[in-house]
C-alpha positions in Angstrom: 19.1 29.1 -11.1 18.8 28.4 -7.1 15.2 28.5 -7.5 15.2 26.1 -10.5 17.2 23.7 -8.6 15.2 24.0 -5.1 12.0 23.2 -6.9 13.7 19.9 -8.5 14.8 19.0 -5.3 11.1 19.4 -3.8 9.4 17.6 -6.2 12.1 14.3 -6.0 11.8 14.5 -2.6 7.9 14.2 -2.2 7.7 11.9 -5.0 10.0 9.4 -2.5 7.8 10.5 0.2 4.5 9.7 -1.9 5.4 6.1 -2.9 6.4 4.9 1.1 3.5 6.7 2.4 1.7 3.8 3.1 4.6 1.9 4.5 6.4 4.0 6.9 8.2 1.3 8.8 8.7 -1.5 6.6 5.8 -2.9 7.2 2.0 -4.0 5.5 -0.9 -5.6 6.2 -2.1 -8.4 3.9 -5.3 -11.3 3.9 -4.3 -14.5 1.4 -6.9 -16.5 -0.2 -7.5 -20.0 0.9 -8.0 -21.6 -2.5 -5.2 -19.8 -4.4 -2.7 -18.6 -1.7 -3.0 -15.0 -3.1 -1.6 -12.3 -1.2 -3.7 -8.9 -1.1 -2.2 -6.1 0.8 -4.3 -4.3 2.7 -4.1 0.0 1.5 -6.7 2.3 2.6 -10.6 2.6 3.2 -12.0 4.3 0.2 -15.5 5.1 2.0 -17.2 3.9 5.1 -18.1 0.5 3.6 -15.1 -0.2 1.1 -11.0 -0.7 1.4 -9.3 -1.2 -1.3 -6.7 -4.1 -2.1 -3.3 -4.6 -4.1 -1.3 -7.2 -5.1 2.2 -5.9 -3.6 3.3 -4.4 -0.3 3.8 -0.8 -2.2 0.3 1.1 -3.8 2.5 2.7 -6.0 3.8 -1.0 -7.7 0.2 -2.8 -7.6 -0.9 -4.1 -11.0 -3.8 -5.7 -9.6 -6.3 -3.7 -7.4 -9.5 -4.7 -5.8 -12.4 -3.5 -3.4 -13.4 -5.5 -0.5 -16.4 -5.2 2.1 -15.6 -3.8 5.5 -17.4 -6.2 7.5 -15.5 -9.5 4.7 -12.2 -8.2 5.5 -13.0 -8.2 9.3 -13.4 -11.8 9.4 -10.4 -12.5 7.1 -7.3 -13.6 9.4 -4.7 -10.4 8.6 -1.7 -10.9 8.6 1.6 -8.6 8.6 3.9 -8.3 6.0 7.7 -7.2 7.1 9.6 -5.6 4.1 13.5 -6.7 4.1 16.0 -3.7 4.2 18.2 -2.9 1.0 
């Protein structure tokens, strides 16, 4: 029954872990577009050429993704993103 009850416990706790992992300190990076005023959060690099882009601070909340050329996003002004505390 301990066992049962550890491996529950693992599993919430790195599911908590998994969904901040990207925003550590409250924190996210984001370009907007100039015509719309869209906000795209900045995630990860998916190869050498490619990061990919969401529409909220949080990976595991985006229902909009997209892919964006290194060298575009360099050029972008990036701004940063401050999560308020609960």
């Amino acid at each position: 029954m301990f066992s049962g009850l550890l491996v529950v416990g693992l599993k919430f706790m790195i599911g908590i872990m998994d969904a901040n992992r990207y925003n550590l300190y409250g924190r996210a990076l984001f370009i907007q577009e100039q015509e719309t005023l869209n906000k795209w959060f900045i995630y990860h690099p998916t190869n050498k050429v490619h990061f990919i882009l969401g529409d909220t601070p949080n990976p595991s909340e985006s229902t909009v993704n997209r892919f964006i050329e290194t060298t575009v996003l360099l050029n972008e002004k990036i701004y940063v993103y401050k999560a308020e505390r609960e």
